[in-house]
C-alpha positions in Angstrom: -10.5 -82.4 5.7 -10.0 -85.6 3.5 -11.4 -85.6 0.0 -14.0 -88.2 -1.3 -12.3 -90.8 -2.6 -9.0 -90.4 -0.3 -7.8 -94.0 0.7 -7.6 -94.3 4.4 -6.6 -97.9 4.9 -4.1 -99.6 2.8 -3.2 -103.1 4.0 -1.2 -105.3 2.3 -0.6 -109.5 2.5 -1.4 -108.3 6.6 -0.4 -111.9 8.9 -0.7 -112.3 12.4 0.8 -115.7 14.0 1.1 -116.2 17.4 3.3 -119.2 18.8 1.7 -122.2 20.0 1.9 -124.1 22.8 4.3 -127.3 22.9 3.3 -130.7 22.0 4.0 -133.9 24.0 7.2 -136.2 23.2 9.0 -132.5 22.5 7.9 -131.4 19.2 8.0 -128.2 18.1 5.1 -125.8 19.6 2.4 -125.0 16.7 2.6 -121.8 15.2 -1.8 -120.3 15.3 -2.0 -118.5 11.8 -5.0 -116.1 13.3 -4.4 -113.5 10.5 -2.6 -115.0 7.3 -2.3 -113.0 4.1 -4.6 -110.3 3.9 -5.5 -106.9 1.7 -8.1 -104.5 2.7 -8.6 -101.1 1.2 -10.8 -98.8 2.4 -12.0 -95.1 1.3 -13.1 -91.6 3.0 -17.0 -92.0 3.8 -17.0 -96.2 2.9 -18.4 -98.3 5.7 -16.7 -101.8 5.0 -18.2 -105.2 7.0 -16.1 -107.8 8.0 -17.5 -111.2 8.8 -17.0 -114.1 9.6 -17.8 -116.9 12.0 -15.6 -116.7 15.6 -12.2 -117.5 15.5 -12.1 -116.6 11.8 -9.3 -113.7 12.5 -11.8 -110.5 12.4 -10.5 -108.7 15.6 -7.3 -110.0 15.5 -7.0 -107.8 12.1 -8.8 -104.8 13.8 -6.2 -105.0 16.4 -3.2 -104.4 14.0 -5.0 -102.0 11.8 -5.1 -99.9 15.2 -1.4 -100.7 16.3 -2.3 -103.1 18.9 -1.1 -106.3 17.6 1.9 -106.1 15.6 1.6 -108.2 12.4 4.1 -110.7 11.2 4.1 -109.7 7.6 2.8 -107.3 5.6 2.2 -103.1 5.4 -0.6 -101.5 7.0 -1.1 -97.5 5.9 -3.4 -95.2 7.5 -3.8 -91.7 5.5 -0.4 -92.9 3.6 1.3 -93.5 7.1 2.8 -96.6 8.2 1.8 -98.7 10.9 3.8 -101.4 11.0 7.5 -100.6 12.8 6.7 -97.2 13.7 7.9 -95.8 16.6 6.3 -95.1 19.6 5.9 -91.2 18.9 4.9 -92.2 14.9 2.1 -94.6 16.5 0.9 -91.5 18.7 0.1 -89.5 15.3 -1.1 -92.6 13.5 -3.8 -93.0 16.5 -5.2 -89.1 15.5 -6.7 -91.2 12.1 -7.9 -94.5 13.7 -9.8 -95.1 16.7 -11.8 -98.1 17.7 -15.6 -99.0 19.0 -15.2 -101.6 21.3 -18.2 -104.9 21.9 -18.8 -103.8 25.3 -19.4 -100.6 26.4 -19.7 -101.3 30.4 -15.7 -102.6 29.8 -14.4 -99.6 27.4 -15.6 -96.7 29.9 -13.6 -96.1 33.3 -16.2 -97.0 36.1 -14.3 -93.8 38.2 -14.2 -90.9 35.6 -17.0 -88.9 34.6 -18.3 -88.6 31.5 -17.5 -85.8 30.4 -14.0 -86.4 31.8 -13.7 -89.4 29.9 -14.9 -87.7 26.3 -12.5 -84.5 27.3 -9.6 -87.6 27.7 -8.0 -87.6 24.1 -8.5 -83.8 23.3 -6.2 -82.7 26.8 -3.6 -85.0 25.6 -3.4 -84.0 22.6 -3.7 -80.8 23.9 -6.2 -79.7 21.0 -8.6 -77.6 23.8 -8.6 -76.7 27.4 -10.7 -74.4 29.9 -14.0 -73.2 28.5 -13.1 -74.7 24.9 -12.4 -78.2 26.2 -16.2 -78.0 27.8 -17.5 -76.5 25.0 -16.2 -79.5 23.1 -17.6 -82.0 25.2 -20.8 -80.4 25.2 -20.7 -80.3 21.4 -19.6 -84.0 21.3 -22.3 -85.4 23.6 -25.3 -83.7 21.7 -23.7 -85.0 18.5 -24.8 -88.5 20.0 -27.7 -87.7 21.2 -27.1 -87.1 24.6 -27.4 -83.9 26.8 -24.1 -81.7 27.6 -25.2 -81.7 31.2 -24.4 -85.6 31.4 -21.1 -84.8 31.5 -21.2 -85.0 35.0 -22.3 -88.5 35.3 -20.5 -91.8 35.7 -20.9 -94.7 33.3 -23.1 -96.9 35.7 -25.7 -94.2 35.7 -26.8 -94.8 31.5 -27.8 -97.7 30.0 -26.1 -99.9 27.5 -27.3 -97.8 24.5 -26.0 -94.4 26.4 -22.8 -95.8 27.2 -22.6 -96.5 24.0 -23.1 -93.5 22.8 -20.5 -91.6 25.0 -17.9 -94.4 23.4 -18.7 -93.0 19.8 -18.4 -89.7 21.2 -14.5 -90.6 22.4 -14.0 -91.8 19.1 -14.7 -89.2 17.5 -13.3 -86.8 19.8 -9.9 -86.1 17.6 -11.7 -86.2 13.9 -10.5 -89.4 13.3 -9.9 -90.6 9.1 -10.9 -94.3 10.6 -12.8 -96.0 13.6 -12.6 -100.0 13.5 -16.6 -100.9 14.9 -15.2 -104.3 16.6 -19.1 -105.8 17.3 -20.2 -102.1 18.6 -24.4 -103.0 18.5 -23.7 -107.2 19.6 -24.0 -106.4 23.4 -26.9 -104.0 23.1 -30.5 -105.1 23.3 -32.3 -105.4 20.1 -34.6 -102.1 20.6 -31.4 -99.6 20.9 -29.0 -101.3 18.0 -31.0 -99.9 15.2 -30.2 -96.3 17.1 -26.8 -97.0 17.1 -26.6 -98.0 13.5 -28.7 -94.9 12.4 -26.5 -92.9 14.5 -23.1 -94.1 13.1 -24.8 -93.2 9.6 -25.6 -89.8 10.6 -22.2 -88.9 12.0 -20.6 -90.6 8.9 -22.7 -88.3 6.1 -21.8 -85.1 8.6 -17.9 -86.0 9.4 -16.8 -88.3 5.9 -15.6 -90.6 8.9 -14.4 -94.1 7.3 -15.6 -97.5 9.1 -14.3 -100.8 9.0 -17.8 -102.8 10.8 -16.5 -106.1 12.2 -19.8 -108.2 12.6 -21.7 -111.9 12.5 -24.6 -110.4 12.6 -25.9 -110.2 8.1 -28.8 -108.5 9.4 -27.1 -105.5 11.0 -24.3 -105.8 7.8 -27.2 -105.2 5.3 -28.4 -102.1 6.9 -25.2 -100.5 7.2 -22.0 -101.2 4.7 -20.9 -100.4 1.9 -19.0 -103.3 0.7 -18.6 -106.9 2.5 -15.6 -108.8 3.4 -16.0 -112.5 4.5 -13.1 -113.8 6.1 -12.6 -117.2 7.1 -9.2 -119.1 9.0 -7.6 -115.6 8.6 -8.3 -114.8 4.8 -10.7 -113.6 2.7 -12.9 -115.4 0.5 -15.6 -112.9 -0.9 -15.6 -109.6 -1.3 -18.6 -107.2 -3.2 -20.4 -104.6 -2.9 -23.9 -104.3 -0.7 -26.2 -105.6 -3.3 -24.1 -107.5 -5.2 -23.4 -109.7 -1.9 -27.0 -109.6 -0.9 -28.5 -110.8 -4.4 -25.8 -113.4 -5.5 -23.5 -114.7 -2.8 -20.8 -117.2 -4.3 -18.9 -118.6 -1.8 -20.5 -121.9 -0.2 -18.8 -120.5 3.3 -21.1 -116.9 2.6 -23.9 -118.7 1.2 -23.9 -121.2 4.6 -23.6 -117.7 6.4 -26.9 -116.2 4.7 -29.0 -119.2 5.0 -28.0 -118.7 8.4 -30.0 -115.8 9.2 -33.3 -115.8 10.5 -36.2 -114.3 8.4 -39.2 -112.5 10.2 -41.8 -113.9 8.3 -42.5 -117.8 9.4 -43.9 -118.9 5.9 -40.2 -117.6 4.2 -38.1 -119.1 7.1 -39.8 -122.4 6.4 -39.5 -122.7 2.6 -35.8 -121.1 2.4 -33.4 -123.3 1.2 -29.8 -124.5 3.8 -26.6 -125.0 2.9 -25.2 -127.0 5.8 -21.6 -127.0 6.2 -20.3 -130.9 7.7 -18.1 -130.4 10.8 -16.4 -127.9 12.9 -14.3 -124.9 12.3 -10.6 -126.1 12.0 -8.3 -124.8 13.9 -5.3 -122.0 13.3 -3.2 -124.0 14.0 -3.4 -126.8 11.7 -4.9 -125.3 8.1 -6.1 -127.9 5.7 -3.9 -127.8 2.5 -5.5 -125.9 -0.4 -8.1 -124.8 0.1 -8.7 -124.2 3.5 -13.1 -124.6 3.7 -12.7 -128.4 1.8 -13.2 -130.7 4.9 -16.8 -128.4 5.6 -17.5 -127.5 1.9 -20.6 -129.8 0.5 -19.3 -128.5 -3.3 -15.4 -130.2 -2.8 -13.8 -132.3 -5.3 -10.0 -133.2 -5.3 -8.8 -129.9 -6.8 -9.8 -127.7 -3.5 -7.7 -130.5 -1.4 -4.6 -129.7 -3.5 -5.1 -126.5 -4.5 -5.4 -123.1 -3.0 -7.7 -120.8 -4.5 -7.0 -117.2 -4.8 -9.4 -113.9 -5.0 -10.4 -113.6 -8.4 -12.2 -111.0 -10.2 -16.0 -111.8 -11.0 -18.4 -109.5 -14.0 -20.3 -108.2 -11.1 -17.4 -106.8 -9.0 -17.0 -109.1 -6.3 -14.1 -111.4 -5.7 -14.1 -115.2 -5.0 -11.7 -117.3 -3.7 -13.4 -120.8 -4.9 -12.7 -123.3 -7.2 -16.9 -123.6 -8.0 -18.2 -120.7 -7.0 
């Protein structure tokens, strides 16, 4: 068992480029910087959000934290063990300590396997149980998720989107993993059943010490369950803080856009709250704007943030900013 406080995820200046396409008259192909220049650290029990508008780089990142997209650059440690250039048989023992969530539960469950076949899956390989312990360990697994050991039997088409799932956290956490990557696990899942899913993830979190990294746009579900909040945006990060810090005092005009954003339940706030409307659309990967990379949408740019890149930097409160005016 980890100890509190154990670091689970170390990455370091993480990049991801993938090569373009070729441009007319023969020029060079573009090179898409999805990922470019990133550290993350993340601790035993810590649920971590990442943000982030589409395109921004958030599941290209989950990918190679997992070992499914190598990165370009950079070191990515799980439990002290490196991801990036292991081998084959490395990567297998790597994969005990991270597991991912997938958006879509319909598309992350075979349609032919039961599903008690399908939570059994990673501890036969692995060869942790078999026979009467390998049931009893699906039956275990299923009730931790709220669902009965005799719907083992079933087939995915048979639950709804909630239950489904619900058998996909089981699988996750069928091997005790240090890490599972949440890549939009409550998005596809009717409004009703995602507070369930959240409050379950909690649950299993307090009982297991399981570390998340919760890849989201959605500040609504963020607030209810991390820890600390990442904002990405054309593949780095540009705030970072705690829950409350984040919530109370958001820095970045690309986070504060986000926030006003979000839709509040009451009609009387929603119509005296205060936007901050970015100008134009997301650039693309493959052509950056030079320094800093939010200037042709920011409303707060001056000359400096056209010629100069800013970095993270430390803020009283905790957080880091990557803004020249923040």
């Amino acid at each position: 068992m980890s100890e509190e406080g154990e670091t689970v995820l170390d990455a370091r200046d993480v990049a991801v480029h993938f090569g373009g396409r070729s441009t007319l008259f023969g020029r060079p192909p573009a090179t898409v910087r999805a990922v470019n220049g990133v550290d993350l650290v993340i601790r035993r029990s810590e649920t971590v959000a990442l943000v982030g508008e589409s395109g921004c780089g958030k599941s290209t990142l989950s990918n190679a934290i997992v070992g499914l997209q190598p990165p370009t650059r950079g070191s990515i440690a799980i439990k002290g063990r490196q991801v990036v250039g292991a081998g084959r048989r490395a990567l297998n023992e790597i994969r005990r300590d991270v597991q991912m969530i997938f958006q879509d539960p319909a598309l992350s469950l075979d349609p032919r396997a039961t599903i008690g076949a399908t939570v059994a899956e990673p501890l036969s390989v692995r060869a942790v149980a078999r026979g009467g312990e390998l049931k009893r360990r699906v039956a275990e697994l299923l009730t931790q998720v709220g669902l009965r050991p005799e719907h083992a039997t079933r087939y995915p088409h048979q639950f709804s989107g909630g239950q489904r799932q619900r058998v996909v956290i089981a699988r996750a956490l069928a091997l005790e993993p240090a890490l599972v990557v949440c890549d939009e696990p409550v998005s596809a899942l009717d409004v009703s059943v995602r507070a369930q899913i959240l409050n379950l993830l909690v649950t299993l979190q307090k009982r297991t010490g399981v570390a998340y990294l919760f890849v989201s746009h959605d500040l609504s579900v963020v607030r209810h369950i991390a820890d600390r909040v990442v904002v990405m945006y054309l593949g780095r990060i540009v705030e970072e803080a705690e829950r409350e810090v984040f919530f109370a005092a958001p820095k970045h005009p690309y986070t504060r856009a986000l926030m006003s954003a979000v839709p509040e339940a009451d009609p009387v706030v929603q119509r005296a709250k205060q936007r901050f409307v970015l100008k134009g659309e997301l650039p693309s990967p493959a052509n950056i704007p030079p320094g800093c990379p939010f200037h042709t949408r920011c409303p707060l740019a001056t000359e400096i943030c056209v010629s100069d890149r800013p970095e993270l930097t430390p803020r009283p409160d905790g957080a880091r900013v990557a803004c020249h005016h923040a």
